[in-house]
SEKE-557010 format. One record per residue: z negated, y, x negated of N, C-alpha, C in turn. Coordinates in steps of 0.05 Angstrom, whole numbers, plus 5000, padded with zeros to 4 digits. Layout:
# SEKE-557010
ZYXZYXZYX...
This chain:
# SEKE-557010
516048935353514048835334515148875305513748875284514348955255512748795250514048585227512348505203512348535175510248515167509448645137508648365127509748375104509448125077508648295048506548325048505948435014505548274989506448324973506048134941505348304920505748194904505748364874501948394853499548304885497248324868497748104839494248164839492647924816492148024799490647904786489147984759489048184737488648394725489548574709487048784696486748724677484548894652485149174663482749384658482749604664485449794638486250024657488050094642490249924647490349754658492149594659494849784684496549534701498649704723499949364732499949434758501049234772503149454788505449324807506149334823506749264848506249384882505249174904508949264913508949074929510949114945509948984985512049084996511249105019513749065042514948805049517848855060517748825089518548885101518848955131520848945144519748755166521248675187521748645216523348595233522648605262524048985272523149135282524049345296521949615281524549705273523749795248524650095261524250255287525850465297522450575298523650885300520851065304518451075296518650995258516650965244516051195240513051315245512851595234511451545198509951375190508351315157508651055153509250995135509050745126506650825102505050605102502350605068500850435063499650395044498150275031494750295037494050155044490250105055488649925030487249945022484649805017482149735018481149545021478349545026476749355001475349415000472949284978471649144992469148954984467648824991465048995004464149035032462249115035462649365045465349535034465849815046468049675066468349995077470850045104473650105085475450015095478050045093479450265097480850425069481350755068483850695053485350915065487750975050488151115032490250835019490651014981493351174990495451095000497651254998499751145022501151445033502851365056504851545047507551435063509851595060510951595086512451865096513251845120517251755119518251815133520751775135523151985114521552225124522052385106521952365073521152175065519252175042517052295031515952465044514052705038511052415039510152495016507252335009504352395006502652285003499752295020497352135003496652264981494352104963491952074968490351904968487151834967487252054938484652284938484052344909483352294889482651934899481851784870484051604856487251604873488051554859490851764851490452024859492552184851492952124816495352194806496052184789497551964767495651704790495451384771497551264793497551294815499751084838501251284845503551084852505951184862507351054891506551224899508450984934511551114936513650864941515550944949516950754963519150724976519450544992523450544996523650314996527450355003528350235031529250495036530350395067531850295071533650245050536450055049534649725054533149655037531549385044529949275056528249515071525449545089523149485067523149625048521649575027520249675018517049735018515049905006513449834977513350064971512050024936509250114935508250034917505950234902505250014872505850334860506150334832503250424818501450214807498750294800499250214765498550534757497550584730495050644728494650524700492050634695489050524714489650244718487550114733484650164733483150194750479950264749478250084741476149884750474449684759475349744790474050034795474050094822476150084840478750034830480950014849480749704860479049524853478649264856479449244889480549174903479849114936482248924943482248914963485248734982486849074990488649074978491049224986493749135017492649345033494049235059496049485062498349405076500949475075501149555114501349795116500949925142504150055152504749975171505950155189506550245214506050535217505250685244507250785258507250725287509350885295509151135314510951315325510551485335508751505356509051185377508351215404504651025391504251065371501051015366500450685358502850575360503350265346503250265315501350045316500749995288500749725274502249675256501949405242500949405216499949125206498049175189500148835176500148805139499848625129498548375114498248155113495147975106494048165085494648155067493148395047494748255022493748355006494248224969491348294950490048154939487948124925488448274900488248594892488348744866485948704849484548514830482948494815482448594786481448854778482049034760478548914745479548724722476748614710477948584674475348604658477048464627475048204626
């Protein structure tokens, strides 16, 4: 089992930048992606950004350019680095990780509210 604890939302004016974090715990062997999910009110839940073991990374196209996922394995620790905030990035940001044999864990979420 793996658990995920995410922090770092809340409140922030457009243009604005938060940072989430994501730390992980429990059996942490044969992760193939670790990433970042969000869902809005009313839509389905889509991924902004994954990273695999390798480090090699994986953007939603609406937010190439503005977030950054990265993660330290020394801590069991996942990032995402949001510049340049939307309205539309508004959702609960959930913290995902998959493993080879098709196991999947998911974290409560964190509330990203991009409003002035």
């Amino acid at each position: 089992q793996v658990q995920l604890v995410e922090s770092g939302g809340g409140l922030v004016q457009p243009g604005g930048s938060l940072r989430l974090s994501c730390a992980a715990s429990g059996n942490m062997f044969s992760i193939k992606t670790m990433g970042w999910y969000r869902q809005a009110p009313g839509k389905q839940r889509e991924m902004v950004a994954r990273i695999t073991t390798g480090s090699n990374t994986d953007y939603d196209d609406s937010v190439k350019g503005r977030f950054t996922i990265s993660r330290d394995n020394a801590k069991n620790t996942m990032y995402l680095q949001m510049s340049s905030l939307k309205p539309e990035d508004t959702a609960v940001y959930y913290c995902n990780v998959r493993k080879y044999n098709g196991y999947d864990a998911w974290g409560q979420g964190t509330q990203v509210t991009v409003s002035s």
